[in-house]
C-alpha positions as CSV (number, residue, x, y, z in Angstrom):
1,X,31.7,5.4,27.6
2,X,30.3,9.3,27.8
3,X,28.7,10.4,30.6
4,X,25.4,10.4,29.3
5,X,25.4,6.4,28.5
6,X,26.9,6.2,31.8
7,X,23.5,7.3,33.1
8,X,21.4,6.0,30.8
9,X,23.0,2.4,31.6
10,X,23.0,2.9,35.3
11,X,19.2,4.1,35.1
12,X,18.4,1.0,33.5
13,X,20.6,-1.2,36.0
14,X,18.8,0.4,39.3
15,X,15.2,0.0,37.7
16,X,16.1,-4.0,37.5
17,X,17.6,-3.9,41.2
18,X,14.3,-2.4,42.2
19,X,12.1,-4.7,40.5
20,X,14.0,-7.8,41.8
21,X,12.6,-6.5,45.5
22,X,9.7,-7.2,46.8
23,X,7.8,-4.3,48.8
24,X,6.7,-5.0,51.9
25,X,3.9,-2.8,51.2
26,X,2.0,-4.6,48.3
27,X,-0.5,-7.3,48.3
28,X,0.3,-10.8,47.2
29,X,-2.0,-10.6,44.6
30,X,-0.8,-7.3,43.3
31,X,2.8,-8.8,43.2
32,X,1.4,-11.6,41.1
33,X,-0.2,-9.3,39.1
34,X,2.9,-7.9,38.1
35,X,4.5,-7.7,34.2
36,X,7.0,-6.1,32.5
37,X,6.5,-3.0,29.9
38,X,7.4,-5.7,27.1
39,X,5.1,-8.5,28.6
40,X,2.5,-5.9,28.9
41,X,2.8,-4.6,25.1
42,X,2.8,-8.4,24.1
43,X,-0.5,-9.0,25.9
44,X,-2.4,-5.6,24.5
45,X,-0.9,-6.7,20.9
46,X,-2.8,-9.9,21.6
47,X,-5.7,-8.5,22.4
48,X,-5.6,-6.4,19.4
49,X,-5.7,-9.8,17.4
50,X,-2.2,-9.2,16.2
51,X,-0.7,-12.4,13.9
52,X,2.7,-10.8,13.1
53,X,5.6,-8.5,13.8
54,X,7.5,-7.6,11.6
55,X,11.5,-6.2,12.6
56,X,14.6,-6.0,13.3
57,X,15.8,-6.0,16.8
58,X,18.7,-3.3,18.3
59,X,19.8,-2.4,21.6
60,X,16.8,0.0,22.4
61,X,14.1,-2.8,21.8
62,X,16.1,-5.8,23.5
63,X,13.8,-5.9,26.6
64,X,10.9,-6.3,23.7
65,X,12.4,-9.0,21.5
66,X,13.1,-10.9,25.2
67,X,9.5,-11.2,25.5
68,X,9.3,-12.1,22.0
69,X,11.3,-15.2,22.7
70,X,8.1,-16.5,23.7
71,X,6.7,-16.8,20.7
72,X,2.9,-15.5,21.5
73,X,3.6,-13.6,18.1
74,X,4.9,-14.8,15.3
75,X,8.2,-12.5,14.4
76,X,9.0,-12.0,10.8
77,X,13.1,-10.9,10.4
78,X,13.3,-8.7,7.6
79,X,16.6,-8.0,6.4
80,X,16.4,-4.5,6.6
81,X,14.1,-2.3,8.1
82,X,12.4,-1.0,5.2
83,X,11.7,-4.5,4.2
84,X,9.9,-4.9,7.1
85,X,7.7,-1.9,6.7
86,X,7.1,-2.6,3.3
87,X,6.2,-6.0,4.5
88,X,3.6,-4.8,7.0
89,X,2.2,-3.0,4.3
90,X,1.6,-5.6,2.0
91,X,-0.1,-8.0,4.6
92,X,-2.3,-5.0,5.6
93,X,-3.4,-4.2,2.3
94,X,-4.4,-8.1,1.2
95,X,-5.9,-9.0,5.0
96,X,-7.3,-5.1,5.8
97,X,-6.2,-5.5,9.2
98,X,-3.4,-3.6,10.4
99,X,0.3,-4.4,9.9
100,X,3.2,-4.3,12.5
101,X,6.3,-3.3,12.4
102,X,9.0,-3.3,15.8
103,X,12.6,-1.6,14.9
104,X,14.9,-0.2,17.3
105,X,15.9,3.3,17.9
106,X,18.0,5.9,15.6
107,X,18.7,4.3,12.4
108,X,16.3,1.4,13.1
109,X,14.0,4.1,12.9
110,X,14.5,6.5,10.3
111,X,15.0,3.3,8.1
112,X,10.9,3.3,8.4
113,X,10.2,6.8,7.3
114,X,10.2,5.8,4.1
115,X,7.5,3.0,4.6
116,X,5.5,5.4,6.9
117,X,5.2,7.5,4.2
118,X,4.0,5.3,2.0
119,X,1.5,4.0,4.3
120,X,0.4,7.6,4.8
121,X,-0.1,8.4,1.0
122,X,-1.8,5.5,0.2
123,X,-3.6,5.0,3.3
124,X,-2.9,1.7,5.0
125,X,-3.4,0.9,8.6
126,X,0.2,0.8,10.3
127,X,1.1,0.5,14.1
128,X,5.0,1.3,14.2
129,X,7.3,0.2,17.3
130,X,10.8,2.3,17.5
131,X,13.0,2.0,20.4
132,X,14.3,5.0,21.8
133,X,16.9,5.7,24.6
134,X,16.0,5.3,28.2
135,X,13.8,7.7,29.5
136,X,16.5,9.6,31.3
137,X,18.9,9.9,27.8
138,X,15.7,11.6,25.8
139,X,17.6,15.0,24.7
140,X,20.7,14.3,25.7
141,X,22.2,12.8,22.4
142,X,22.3,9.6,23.8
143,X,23.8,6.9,21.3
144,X,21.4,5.8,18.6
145,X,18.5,8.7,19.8
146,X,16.6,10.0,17.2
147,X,13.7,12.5,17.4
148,X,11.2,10.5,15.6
149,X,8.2,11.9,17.0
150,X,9.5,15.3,15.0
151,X,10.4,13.5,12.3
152,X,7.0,11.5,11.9
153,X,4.5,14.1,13.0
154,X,3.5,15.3,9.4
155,X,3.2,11.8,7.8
156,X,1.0,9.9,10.1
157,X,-2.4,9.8,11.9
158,X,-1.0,10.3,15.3
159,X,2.2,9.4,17.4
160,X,2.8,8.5,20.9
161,X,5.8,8.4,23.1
162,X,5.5,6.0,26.2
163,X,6.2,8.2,29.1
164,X,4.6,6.1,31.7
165,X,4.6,2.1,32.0
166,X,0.9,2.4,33.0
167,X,0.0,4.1,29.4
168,X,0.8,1.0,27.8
169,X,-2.8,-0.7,26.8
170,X,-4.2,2.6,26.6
171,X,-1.6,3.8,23.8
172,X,-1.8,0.6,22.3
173,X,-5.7,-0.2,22.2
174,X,-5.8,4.1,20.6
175,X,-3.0,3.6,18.3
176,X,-5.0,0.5,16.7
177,X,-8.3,2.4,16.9
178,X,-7.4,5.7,15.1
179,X,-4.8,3.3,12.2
180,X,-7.5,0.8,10.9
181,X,-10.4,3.7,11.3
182,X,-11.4,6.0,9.2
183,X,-9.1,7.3,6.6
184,X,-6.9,4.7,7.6
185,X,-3.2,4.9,8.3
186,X,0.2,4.9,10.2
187,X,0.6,5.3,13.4
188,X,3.8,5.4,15.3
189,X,4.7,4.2,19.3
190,X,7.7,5.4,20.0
191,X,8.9,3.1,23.1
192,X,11.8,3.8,25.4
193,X,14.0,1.2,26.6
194,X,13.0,1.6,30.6
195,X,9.4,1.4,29.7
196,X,10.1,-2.9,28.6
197,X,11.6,-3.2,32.0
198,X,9.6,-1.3,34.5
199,X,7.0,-3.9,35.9
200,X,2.8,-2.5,37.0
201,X,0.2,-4.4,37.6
202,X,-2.2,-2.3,35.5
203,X,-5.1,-3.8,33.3
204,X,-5.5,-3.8,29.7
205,X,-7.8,-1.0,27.9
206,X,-11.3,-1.6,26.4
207,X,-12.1,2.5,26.3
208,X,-11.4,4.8,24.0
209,X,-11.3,8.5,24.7
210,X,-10.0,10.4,22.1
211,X,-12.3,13.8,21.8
212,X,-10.2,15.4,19.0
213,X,-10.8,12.4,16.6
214,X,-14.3,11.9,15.1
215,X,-14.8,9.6,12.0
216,X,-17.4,10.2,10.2
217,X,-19.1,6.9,8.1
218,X,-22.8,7.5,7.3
219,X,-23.6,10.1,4.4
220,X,-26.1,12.3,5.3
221,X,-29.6,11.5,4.0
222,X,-29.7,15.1,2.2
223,X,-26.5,14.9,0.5
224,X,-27.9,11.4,-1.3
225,X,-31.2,13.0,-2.0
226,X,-28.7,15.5,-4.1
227,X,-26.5,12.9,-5.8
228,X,-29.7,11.2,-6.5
229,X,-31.2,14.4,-8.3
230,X,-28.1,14.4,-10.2
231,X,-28.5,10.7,-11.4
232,X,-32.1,11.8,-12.7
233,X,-30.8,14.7,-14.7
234,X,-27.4,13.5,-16.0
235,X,-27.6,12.0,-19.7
236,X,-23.3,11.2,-19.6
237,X,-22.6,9.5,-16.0
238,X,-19.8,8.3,-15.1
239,X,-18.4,6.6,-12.0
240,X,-14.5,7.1,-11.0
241,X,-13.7,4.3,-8.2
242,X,-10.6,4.7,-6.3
243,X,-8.7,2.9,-3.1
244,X,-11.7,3.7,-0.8
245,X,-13.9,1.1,-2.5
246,X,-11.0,-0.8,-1.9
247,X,-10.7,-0.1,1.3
248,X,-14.0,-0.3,2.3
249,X,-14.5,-3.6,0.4
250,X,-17.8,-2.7,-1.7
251,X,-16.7,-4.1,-4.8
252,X,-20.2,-6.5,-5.1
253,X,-21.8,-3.2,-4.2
254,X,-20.5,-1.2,-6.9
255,X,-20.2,-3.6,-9.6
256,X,-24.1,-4.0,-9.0
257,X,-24.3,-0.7,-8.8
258,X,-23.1,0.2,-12.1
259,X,-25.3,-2.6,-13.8
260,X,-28.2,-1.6,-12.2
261,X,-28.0,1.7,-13.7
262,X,-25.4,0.9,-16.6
263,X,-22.8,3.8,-15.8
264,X,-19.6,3.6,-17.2
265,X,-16.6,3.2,-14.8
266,X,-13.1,4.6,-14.8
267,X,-10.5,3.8,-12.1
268,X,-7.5,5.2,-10.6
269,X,-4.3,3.0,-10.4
270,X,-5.4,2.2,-6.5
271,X,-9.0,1.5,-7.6
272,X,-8.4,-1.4,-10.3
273,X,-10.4,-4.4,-8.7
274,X,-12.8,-2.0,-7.8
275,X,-14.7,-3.4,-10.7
276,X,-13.9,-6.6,-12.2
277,X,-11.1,-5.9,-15.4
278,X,-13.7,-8.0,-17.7
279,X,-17.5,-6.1,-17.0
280,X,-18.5,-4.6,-20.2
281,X,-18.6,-1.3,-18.3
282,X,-15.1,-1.1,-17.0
283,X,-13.6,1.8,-18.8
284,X,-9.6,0.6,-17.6
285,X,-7.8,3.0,-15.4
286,X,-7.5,6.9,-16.0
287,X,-4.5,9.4,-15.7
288,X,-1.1,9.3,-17.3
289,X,-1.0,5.8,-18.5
290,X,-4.4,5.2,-18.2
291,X,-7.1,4.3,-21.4
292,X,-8.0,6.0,-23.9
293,X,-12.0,5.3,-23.1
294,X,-11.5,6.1,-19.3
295,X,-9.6,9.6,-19.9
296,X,-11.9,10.5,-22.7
297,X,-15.2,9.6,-20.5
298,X,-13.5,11.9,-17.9
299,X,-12.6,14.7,-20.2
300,X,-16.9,14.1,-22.0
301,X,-19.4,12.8,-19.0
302,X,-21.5,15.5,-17.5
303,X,-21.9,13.5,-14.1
304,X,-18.3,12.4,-12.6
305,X,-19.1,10.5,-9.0
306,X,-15.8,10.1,-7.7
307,X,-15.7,6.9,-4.7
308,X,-13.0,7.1,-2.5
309,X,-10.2,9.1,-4.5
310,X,-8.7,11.8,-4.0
311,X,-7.8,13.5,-7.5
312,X,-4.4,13.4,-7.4
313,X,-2.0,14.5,-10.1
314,X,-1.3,11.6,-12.0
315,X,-5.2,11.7,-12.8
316,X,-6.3,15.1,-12.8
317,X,-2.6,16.7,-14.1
318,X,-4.9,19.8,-15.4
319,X,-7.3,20.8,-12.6
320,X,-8.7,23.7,-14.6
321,X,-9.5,21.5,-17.2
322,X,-10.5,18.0,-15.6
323,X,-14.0,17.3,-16.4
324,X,-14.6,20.4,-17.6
325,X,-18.5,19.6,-19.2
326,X,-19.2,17.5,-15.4
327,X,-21.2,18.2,-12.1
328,X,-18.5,16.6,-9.9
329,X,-19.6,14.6,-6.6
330,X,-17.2,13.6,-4.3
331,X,-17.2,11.2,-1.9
332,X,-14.5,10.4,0.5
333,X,-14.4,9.8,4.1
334,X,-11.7,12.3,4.6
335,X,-13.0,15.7,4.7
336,X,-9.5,17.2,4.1
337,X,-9.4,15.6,0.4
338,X,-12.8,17.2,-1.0
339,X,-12.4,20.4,-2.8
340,X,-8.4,20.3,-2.1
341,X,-7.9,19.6,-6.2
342,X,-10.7,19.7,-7.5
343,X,-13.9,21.8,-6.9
344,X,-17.2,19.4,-6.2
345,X,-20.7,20.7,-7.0
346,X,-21.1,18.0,-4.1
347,X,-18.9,16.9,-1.4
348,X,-20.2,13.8,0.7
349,X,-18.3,12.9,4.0
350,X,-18.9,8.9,4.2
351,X,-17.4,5.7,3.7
352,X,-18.0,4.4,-0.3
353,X,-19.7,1.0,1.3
354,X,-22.7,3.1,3.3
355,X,-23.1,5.5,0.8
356,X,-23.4,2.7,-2.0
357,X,-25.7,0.5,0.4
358,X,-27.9,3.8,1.0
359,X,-28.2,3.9,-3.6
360,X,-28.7,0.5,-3.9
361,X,-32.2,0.5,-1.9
362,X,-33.4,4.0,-3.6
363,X,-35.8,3.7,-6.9
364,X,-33.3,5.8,-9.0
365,X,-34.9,6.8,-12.2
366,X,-32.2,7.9,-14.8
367,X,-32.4,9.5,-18.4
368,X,-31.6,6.9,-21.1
369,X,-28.0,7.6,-22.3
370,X,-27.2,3.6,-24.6
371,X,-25.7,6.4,-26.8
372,X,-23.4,7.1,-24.2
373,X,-22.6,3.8,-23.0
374,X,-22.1,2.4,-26.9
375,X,-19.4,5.9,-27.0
376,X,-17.5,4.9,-24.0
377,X,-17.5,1.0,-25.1
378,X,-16.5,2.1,-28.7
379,X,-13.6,4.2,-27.6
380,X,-12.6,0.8,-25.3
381,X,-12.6,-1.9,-28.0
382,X,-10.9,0.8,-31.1
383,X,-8.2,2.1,-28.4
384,X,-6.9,-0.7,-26.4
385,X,-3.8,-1.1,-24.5
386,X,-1.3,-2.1,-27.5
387,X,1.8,-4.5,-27.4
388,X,3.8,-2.2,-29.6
389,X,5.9,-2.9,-32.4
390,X,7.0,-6.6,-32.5
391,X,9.9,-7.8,-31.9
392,X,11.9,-11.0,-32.9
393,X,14.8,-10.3,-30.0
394,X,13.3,-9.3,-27.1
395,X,10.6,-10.3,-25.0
396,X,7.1,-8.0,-24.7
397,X,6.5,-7.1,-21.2
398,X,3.2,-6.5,-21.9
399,X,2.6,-10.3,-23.3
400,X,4.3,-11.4,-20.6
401,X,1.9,-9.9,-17.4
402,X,-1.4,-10.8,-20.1
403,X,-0.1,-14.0,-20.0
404,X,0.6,-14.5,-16.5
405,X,-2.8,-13.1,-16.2
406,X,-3.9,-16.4,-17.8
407,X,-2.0,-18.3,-16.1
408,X,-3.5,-17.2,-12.9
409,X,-7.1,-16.7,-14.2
410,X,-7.0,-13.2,-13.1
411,X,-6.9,-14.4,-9.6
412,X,-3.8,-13.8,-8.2
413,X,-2.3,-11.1,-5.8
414,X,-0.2,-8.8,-7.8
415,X,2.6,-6.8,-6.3
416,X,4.8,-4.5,-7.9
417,X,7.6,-2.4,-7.6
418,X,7.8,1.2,-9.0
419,X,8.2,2.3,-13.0
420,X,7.3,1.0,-16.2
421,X,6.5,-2.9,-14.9
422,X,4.3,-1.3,-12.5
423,X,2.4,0.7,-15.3
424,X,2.2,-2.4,-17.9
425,X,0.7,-4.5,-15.3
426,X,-1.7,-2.2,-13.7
427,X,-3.0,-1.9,-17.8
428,X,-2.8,-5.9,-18.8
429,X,-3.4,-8.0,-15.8
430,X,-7.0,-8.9,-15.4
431,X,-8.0,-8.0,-11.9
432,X,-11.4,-9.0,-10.6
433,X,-11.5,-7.9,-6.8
434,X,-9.9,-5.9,-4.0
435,X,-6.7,-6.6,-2.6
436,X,-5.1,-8.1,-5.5
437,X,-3.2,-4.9,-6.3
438,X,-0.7,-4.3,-4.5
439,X,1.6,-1.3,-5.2
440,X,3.1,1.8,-4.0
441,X,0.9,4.6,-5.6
442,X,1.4,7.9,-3.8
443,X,4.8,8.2,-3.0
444,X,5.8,6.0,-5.5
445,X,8.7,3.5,-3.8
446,X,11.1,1.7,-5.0
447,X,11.8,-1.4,-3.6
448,X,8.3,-1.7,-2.8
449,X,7.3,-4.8,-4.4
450,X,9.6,-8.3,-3.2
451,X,8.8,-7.4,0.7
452,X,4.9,-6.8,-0.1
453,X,4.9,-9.7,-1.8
454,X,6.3,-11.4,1.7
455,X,3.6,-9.8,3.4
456,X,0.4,-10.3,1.3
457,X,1.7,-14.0,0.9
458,X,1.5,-14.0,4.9
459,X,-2.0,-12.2,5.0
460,X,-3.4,-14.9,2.4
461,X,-1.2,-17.9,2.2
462,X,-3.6,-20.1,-0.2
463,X,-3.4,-17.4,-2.7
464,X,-1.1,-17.4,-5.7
465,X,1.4,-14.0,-4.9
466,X,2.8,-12.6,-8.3
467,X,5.6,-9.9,-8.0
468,X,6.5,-7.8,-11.0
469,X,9.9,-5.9,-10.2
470,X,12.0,-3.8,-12.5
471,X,15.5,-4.3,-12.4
472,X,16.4,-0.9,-10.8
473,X,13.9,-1.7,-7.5
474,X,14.4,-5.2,-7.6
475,X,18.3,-4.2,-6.6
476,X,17.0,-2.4,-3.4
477,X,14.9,-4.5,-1.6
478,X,16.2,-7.7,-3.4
479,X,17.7,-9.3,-0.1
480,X,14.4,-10.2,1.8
481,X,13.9,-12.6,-0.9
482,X,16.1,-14.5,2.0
483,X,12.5,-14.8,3.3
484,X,11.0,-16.6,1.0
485,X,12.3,-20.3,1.8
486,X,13.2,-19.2,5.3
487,X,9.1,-19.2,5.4
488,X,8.4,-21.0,3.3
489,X,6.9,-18.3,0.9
490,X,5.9,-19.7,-2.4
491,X,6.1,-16.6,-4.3
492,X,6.5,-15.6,-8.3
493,X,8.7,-13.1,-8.6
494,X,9.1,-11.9,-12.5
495,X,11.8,-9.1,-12.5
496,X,11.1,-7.1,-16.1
497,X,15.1,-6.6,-17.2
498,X,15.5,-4.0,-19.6
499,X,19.1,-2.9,-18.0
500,X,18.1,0.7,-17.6
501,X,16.0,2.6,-14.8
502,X,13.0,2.5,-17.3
503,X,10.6,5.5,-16.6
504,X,13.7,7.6,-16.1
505,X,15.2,6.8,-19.5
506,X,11.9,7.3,-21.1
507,X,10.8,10.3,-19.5
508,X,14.7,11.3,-21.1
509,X,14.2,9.9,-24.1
510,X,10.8,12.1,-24.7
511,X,12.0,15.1,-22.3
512,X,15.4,15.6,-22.0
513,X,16.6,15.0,-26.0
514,X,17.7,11.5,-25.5
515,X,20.1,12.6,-22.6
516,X,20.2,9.4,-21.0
517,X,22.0,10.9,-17.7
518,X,22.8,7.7,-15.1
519,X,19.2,5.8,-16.4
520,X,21.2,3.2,-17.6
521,X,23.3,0.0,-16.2
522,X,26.8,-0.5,-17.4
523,X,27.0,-3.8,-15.7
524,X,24.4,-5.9,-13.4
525,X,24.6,-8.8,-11.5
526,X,23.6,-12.4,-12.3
527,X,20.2,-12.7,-11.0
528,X,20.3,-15.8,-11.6
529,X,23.1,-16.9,-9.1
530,X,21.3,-14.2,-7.1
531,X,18.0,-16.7,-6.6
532,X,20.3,-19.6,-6.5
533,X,22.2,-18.0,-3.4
534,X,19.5,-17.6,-1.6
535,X,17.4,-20.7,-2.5
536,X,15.1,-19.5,-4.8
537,X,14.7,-21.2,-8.4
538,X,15.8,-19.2,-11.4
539,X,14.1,-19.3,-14.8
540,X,15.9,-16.7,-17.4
541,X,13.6,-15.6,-20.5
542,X,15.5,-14.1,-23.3
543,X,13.7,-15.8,-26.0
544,X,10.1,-14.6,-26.7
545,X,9.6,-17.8,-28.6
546,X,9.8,-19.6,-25.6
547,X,8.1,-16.9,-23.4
548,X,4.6,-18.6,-22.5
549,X,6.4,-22.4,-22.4
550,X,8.8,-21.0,-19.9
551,X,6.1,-19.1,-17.9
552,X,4.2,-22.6,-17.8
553,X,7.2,-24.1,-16.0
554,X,7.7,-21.5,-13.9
555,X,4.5,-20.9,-12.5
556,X,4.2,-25.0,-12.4
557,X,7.5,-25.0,-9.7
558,X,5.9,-25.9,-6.8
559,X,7.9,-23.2,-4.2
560,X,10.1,-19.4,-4.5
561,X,10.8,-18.5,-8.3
562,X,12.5,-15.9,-9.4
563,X,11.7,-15.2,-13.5
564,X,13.8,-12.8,-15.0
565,X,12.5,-11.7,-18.1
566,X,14.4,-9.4,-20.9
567,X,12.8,-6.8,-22.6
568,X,14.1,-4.3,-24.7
569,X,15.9,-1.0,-23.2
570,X,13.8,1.4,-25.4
571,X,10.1,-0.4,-24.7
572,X,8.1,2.7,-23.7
573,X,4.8,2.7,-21.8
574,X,2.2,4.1,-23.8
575,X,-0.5,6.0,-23.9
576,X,1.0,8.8,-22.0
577,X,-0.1,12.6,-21.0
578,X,2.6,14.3,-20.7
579,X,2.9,16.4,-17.4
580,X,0.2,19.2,-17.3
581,X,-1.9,18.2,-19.9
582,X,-5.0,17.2,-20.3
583,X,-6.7,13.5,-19.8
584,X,-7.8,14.0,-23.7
585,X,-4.2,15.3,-24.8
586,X,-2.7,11.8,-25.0
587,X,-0.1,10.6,-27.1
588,X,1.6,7.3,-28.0
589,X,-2.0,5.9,-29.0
């Protein structure tokens, strides 16, 4: 043992010796007032209407998963720590409160950078546990230390390390606060092995006092009066709805919105449900792989009102020239995002759901623009989202998420992994409200999809949970499918199979003169064996004439399913804009 473990253990031995004594000096009731760091974190948690952690214990958090013995929480064992992130993510997404996630110290905790980045780009409200060393091993190298408040500074909201036992519901009640407020997102504790053992008698936190953090909800009545004036001039409108209606939940408010005044709605890939997939003015999403009506209403509208996204590159790949004919007006209740990408005539600090609730009650007199709407709904019924050539050998991917669609009326939660599945289902399945669609858009992670899945099933357990994976993030993540009869988790997962890491090989294929370097697998495992080992029925689909019968019996198993279906290596996802073109320079129409 080095000397600095030495300590560290010997620190933690003498603060257990002390807290088996009993102080002559203290009051009786003070004494019975007493609780552990880990007891005290359990009953601030409760308070903060927490239903489940989700972890994986280690040495540094053992005084924590004591208390969690108890059972006041239900625990969630991921198999590995990213599952467990990813996890959190998924049940914060489908039950917009915020996810949980305990890990231990060093690799416990950098396991989760990749989810709290995730979180971060996407915005989802995340309260991470690590462990760290004892107090008295902090910068010593002690085994298993990790500097995670370094390491997680620039990809979360804020970050705490518990220095004092006392701190405890204050940290806590905060890191809730400023996670599930605002532009919401992670937030990370790091918690030191002492601070579960040391015992105080303090009280848990109902105040908040954070001075340097002011959110911002209401639009000002000014900027409306201006977006308003723009309304009454604009003869080409168009309304682009991203995550923050989402977020905010003002889907009813927009949808009636867009009737009321019959403006034509694009999406991003985080902002499908914002509208439902079926409304006559639902343009489909926009960007890369988005539809030919939606990028050419963005390239032609003269009034783009963009709810709650933040113009990334996968929509706006051409800044100079995205919506070059358009007053812009963007709304977002981050003030960081407006005018970062793209320039706004008029930039409105608010969440989507006051500033739509402030339109709906004004008398809004608009120019007639039919014309325009008949355009935008013309371009949507000559260009949609194709099957592609048939085929006699291999199942169509797209066919298969339309279908599933059907199966599910449209009313399913849909998770995904990352890559071409992801793209085919974000263009056929027939979303109709928020959190349904759950994916990793942002950072873009693999092995995103089966622990979501886990988690949105947890945040809305009467809903059907559909899981589209590819076969290249499916073999990540693929062992918290343990989970699924462990919980008994009645999840669909339908893993896409075309042997090859899809959007690699394709962007190869179109990019890289057919160059297929390391996109595609020599071998794979049986999948099929793979379900069976860890309880989970199997369906294999390698005949598209028995595509839909086969779906019928899947879906109709009443428990876990995993559906692999094969599709052809050189299936391509199309439309496309190739990278720094324009939203009108599509190809593969």
């Amino acid at each position: 043992m080095s000397k600095t473990e030495h300590e560290v253990n010997r620190t933690v031995d003498t603060l257990k010796m002390a807290e088996s004594l009993e102080p002559e000096y203290l009051e009786q009731d003070t004494l019975d007032n007493m609780r552990s760091g880990s007891e005290l974190l359990v009953e601030a948690l409760l308070k903060e209407n927490v239903d489940y952690l989700f972890g994986y214990p280690g040495g540094a958090v053992l005084p924590l998963y004591d208390t969690f013995y108890d059972g006041k929480i239900k625990h969630i064992l991921a198999r590995h720590e990213q599952g467990a992130v990813h996890a959190a993510e998924g049940y914060a997404r489908v039950s917009g409160k915020t996810g949980v996630v305990v890990v231990t110290s060093g690799p416990g905790a950098t396991n989760v950078i990749t989810g709290i980045t995730d979180a971060h780009s996407d915005s989802l409200p995340l309260v991470v546990f690590t462990g760290q060393v004892a107090t008295p091993g902090i910068g010593r190298d002690a085994f298993q230390e990790a500097d995670i408040l370094s390491m997680t500074s620039p990809i979360t909201k804020q970050n705490y390390q518990v220095k004092n036992v006392e701190d405890i519901p204050r940290i806590v009640h905060e890191a809730f606060y400023v996670a599930n407020s605002g532009r919401k997102g992670p937030v990370v504790i790091d918690f030191p092995k002492d601070m579960g053992v040391l015992s105080t008698n303090v009280d848990l936190c109902d105040e908040l006092n954070i001075p340097g953090y002011q959110v911002t909800t209401e639009p000002d009545v000014k900027d409306v009066d201006t977006l308003v004036s723009y309304l009454t001039e604009a003869k080409k409108p168009l309304i682009l709805a991203g995550a923050g209606i989402n977020h905010s939940q003002s889907n009813d408010l927009l949808t009636h919105f867009v009737n009321q005044y019959q403006i034509p709605t694009a999406t991003t890939l985080l902002g499908l449900g914002a509208i439902p997939y079926d409304d006559p003015l639902f343009l489909g999403m926009g960007g890369m792989h988005g539809s030919y009506a939606s990028n050419m209403a963005l390239t032609e509208c003269d009034l783009l009102i963009n709810l709650g996204s933040r113009f990334d590159d996968r929509l706006a790949s051409k800044p100079d020239e995205f919506a070059p004919n358009a007053k812009v007006v963007h709304v977002d209740i981050d003030p960081s995002e407006i005018n970062k990408v793209i320039k706004a005539d008029l930039g409105i600090v608010a969440d989507c759901k006051n500033l739509l609730q402030q339109l709906t009650v004004r008398d809004i007199t608009i120019p007639e623009h039919q014309q325009w709407v008949k355009h935008c709904q013309n371009n949507k019924q000559q260009h949609p989202f194709k099957h592609g050539e048939p085929d006699d050998v291999f199942c169509k991917p797209q066919r298969t998420i339309e279908y599933i669609g059907e199966i599910t009326n449209g009313e399913a939660i849909v998770t995904t992994d990352v890559g071409q599945h992801q793209m085919w289902s974000a263009q056929f399945y027939p979303f109709k409200n928020h959190g349904q669609w759950v994916t990793s858009g942002g950072l873009g992670t693999m092995g995103f999809g089966i622990p979501a899945a886990i988690g949105a099933k947890l945040a809305n357990p009467d809903k059907t949970v559909v899981c589209f994976v590819g076969d290249g993030g499916f073999q990540m993540t693929n062992q918290e499918m343990a989970l699924l009869p462990e919980y008994g988790l009645d999840v669909k997962i339908v893993l896409i199979n075309n042997g090859t890491l899809g959007m690699v090989k394709q962007w190869q294929d179109k990019f890289f003169n057919q160059r297929f370097s390391h996109s595609v697998f020599n071998d794979q495992p049986n999948f099929m064996k793979m379900a069976e080992a860890y309880g989970v029925q199997g369906f294999l689909i390698d005949n598209p004439k028995n595509l839909e019968q086969q779906l019928d019996e899947a879906f109709n198993y009443d428990g876990p399913a995993l559906i692999e279906v094969r599709i052809s290596p050189a299936e391509p996802v199309n439309p496309m804009i190739p990278s720094g073109k324009s939203n009108h320079e599509m190809e593969g129409l």
